[in-house]
N, C-alpha and C positions, 0 to 999 in steps of 0.2 A: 328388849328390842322387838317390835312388830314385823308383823312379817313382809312390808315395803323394803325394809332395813335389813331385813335378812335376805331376801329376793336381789336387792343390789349389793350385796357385801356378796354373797357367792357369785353372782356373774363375772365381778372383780376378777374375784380367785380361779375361777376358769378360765378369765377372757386373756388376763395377763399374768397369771403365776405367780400373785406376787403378796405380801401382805400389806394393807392399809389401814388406813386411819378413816375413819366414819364421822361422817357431819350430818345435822340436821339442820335443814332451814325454812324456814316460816315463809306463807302465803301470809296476806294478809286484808280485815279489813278498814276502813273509816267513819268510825261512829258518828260525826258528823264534821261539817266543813269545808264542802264542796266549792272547789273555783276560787279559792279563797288565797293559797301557794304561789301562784301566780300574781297574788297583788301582795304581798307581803306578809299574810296573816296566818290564821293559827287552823291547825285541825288536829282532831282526836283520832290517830289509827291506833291498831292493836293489833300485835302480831298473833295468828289463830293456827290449831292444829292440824291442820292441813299442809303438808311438807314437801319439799322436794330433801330427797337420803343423796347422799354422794360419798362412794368409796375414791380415794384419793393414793395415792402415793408416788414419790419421786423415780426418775430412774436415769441411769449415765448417757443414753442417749441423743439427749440433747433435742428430742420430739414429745410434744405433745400429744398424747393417744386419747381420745374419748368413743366412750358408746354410751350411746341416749337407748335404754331398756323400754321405752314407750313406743319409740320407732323402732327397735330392732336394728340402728345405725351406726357404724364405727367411723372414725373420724381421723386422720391424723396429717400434723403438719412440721414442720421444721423451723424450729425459733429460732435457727440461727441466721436465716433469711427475713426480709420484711415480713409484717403481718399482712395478709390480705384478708378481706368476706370471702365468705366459701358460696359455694353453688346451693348449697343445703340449707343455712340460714338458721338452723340452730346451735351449729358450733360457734356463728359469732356473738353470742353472751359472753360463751368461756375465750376464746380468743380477746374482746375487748378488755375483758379483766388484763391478761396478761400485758396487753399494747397500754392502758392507764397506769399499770405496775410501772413498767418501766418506764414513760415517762413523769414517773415523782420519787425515781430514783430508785425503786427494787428489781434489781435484777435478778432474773432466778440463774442461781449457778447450775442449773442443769434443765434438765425436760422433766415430765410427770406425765402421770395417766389418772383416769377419771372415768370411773363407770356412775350414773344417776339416776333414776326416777322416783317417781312420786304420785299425790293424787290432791295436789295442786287443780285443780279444772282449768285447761289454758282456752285461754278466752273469755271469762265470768267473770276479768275485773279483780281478780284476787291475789294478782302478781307476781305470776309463777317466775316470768322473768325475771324479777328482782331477784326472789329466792336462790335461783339458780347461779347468778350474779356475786351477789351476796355467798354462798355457800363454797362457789371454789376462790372467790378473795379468801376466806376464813382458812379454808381447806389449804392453798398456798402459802397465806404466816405461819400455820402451824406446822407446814411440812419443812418450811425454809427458816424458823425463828423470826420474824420481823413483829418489833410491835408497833401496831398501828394505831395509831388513836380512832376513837370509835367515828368523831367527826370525819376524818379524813377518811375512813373507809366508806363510810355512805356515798364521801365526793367520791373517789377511785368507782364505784360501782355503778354512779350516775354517769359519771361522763362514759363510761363505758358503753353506757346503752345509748348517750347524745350521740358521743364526736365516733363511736365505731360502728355502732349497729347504725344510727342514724334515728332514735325515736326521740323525742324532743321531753321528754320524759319531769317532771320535778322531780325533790331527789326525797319526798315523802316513803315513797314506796323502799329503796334499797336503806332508808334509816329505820324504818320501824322493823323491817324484816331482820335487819343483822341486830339491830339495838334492844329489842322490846323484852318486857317482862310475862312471866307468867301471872296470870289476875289482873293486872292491871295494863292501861291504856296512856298514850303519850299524848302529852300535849304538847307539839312541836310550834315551835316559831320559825317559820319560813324565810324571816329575813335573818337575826342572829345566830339561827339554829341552834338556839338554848332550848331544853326540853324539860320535862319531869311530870312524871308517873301518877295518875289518881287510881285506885281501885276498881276493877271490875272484877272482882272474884265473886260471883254469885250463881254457886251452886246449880238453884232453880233456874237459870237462865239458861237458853242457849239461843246464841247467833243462825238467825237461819237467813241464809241466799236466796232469791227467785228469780232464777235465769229465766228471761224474757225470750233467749234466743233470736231477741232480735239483734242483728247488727246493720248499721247504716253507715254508708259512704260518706253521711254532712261530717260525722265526728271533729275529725281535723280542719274541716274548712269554718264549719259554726264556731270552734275555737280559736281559733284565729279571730275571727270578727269579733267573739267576745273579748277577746282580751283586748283587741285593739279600741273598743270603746270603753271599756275600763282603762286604759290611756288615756283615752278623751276627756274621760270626766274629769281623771289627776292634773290633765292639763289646766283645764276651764278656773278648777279650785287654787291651782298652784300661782294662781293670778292677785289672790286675793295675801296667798300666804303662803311665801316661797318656801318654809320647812314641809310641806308636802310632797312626799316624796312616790307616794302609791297609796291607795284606798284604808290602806290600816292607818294612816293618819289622821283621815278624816272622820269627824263625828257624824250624828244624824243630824245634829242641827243646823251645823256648818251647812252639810249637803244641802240641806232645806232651805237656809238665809239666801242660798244663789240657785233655789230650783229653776226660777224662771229662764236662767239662761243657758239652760240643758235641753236637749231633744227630749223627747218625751222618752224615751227608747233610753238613751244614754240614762237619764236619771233612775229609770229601774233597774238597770245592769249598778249602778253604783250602787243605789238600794240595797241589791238583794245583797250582796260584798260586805257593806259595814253590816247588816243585821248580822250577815251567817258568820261573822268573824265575832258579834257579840254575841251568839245563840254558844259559839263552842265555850266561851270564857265562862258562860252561865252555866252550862252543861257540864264544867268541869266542878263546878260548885254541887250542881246536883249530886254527883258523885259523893262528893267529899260526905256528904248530910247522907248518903246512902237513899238517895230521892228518887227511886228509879222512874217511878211515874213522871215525874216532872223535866224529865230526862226521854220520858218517849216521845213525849206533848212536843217540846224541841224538834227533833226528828220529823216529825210529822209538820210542823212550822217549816223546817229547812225544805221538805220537800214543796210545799206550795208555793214558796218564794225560788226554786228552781223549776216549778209548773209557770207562773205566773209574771216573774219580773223577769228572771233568768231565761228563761223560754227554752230546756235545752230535755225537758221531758219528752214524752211520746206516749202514743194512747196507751200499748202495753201495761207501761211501768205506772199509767197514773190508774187504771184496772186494779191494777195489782197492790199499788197502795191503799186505795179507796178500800177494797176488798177485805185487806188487812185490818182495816178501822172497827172493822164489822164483826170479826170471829174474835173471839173468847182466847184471852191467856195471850192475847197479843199488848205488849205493853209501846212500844212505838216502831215505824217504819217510815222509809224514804226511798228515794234513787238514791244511789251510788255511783260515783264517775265521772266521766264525761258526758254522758246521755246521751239521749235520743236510741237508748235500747240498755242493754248490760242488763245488770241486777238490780234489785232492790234488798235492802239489809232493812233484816226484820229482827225485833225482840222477844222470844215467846217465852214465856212459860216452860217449863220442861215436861209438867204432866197433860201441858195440850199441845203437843209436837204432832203426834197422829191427826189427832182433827183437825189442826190449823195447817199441815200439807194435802189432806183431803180436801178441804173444803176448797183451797187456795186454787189447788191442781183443776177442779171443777169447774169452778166458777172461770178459770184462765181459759181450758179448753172450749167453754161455751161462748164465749166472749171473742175468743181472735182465733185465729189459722195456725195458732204455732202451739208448742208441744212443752209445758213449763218442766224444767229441771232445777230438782230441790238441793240442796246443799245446808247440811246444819255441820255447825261448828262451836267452839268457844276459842276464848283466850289463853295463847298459850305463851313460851318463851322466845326469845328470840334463835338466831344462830350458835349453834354449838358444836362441842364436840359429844359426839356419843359414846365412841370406843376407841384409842388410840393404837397404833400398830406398835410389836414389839423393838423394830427397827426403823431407822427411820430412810435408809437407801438400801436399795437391792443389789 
């Protein structure tokens, strides 16, 4: 047990007297596949080491108790009233869990308590929300017996963060964080949501982050408009060939035999959609052949056709890619996200981690106004349990 895990398993034990059961739950990132969820298609995430820990256990009260160990805040509500949003706004992840439980039919027979943190980075894109999300759903079956199908728990944890917190979220993020494997990476299908696993267990590799620090207010409104012209284009095609149902149906060719009667704009927003939904099906290949290089080349592909068609880059992130082209033991990079700031997910080498966050860290601060934060990681497991309690009510 690390000492995140110990840090929240004793706060537990002082805050509420009691013993618990311990979960771990995965941040995570997406190797490649950007914008792609929203029109029906596929992406590569991987659940990584970086966690949020959550001591859990039931009690006869009939209230909910939480304390977030990052803010030093306790929480507490009464389930046997309506659920509402709190003033705080971080008890409603765990509150939405409880309000999607209960409508798909688990009731919890009593209240529980929930001490948590982690080193998750909130804000980096890495989706501590899910985690969090994801970790007291886990933390709940296991305290209550319910078995959940792993499908239906990504849905219960997404809509949690749609219909209660209100974030409009795909449900990529709360499936790879409760579902993923350790070494390996998912290839989700966003419409069926059939999945399965290619290897990323390599040793010499690690995941590194580069927090841009930048955040920008277009996020949600540039998303909106993209998607709504990625409609456009399903529309214009779905003319020619009603089984069209969204961009994962359409070929390159197809796109092309009707370019002319697309905006110029709309035909590169579909563009960049069929490529980056072929770049992940090829990238899953590269894997299989253990082809890392031709797997970064991708990466570094995906970002220019979200510099270029997609338009949702920014000077920052495209600094910081370029940058990355350039130093040693970098095998490929990209944005990650939504854009126009976040991270960029890079591939390095593990014996050039020091030079390639030096050089990186340099060349960022001489370049823009802002201050880069590095973050390396790998591939790890999904949600679990860690240590079980020897009781299971108090």
């Amino acid at each position: 047990m690390n000492h995140i895990a110990k840090k929240v398993r004793k706060k537990f034990s002082t805050y509420f007297d009691k013993e618990s059961i311990l979960i771990q739950s995965p941040g995570r990132v997406n190797l490649i596949g950007e914008h792609t969820d929203y029109n029906d298609g596929f992406v590569l995430p991987a659940a990584i080491s970086k966690s949020i820990y959550l001591a859990m256990s039931s009690n006869s009260s009939n209230k909910a108790r939480f304390y977030a160990l990052d803010k030093e805040e306790d929480f507490e509500t009464d389930l046997s009233k309506p659920l509402k949003k709190s003033k705080k706004g971080w008890p409603d992840y765990l509150l939405g869990i409880v309000d999607r439980l209960q409508k798909h039919g688990y009731n919890l027979p009593g209240g529980f308590n929930c001490a948590f943190g982690g080193n998750v980075p909130i804000g980096a894109g890495l989706s501590s929300s899910a985690a969090l999300e994801g970790g007291v759903l886990f933390g709940l079956a296991n305290l209550f017996d319910w078995d959940i199908p792993p499908v239906e728990m990504a849905k219960i944890a997404q809509e949690a963060e749609n219909k209660f917190v209100g974030v409009q979220c795909g449900i990529m993020d709360q499936f790879i964080s409760l579902n993923g494997k350790k070494g390996q990476a998912m290839k989700l299908d966003c419409r069926s949501l059939e999945y399965e696993f290619y290897p990323f267990d390599f040793e010499e590799i690690r995941i590194v982050l580069c927090d841009t620090q930048v955040r920008r207010e277009l996020t949600s409104s540039e998303y909106n408009i993209r998607r709504s012209q990625c409609e456009e284009g399903v529309k214009i095609l779905n003319h020619y060939n009603d089984n069209i149902a969204s961009l994962r149906d359409v070929s390159f060719d197809f796109l092309n035999a009707h370019k002319k009667e697309f905006e110029p704009i709309v035909y590169r927003r579909c563009k960049y959609v069929i490529e980056e939904n072929q770049r992940v099906i090829k990238a899953c290949s590269d894997l299989q052949h253990n082809d890392l290089e031709s797997f970064g080349q991708r990466m570094y592909a995906s970002h220019t056709g979200l510099r270029d068609e997609y338009e949702v880059s920014c000077k920052e992130l495209d600094i910081l890619v370029d940058a990355a082209r350039e130093i040693d033991g970098v095998i490929g990079a990209r944005m990650m996200g939504g854009g126009f700031g976040g991270c960029t997910i890079n591939l390095v080498k593990k014996d050039h981690l020091e030079s390639f966050t030096d050089h990186i860290t340099d060349i960022y601060a001489t370049e823009t106004d802002y201050k880069l934060k590095v973050y390396t990681t790998k591939v790890s497991g999904g949600t679990h349990l860690l240590e079980s309690q020897e009781t299971k009510t108090n």
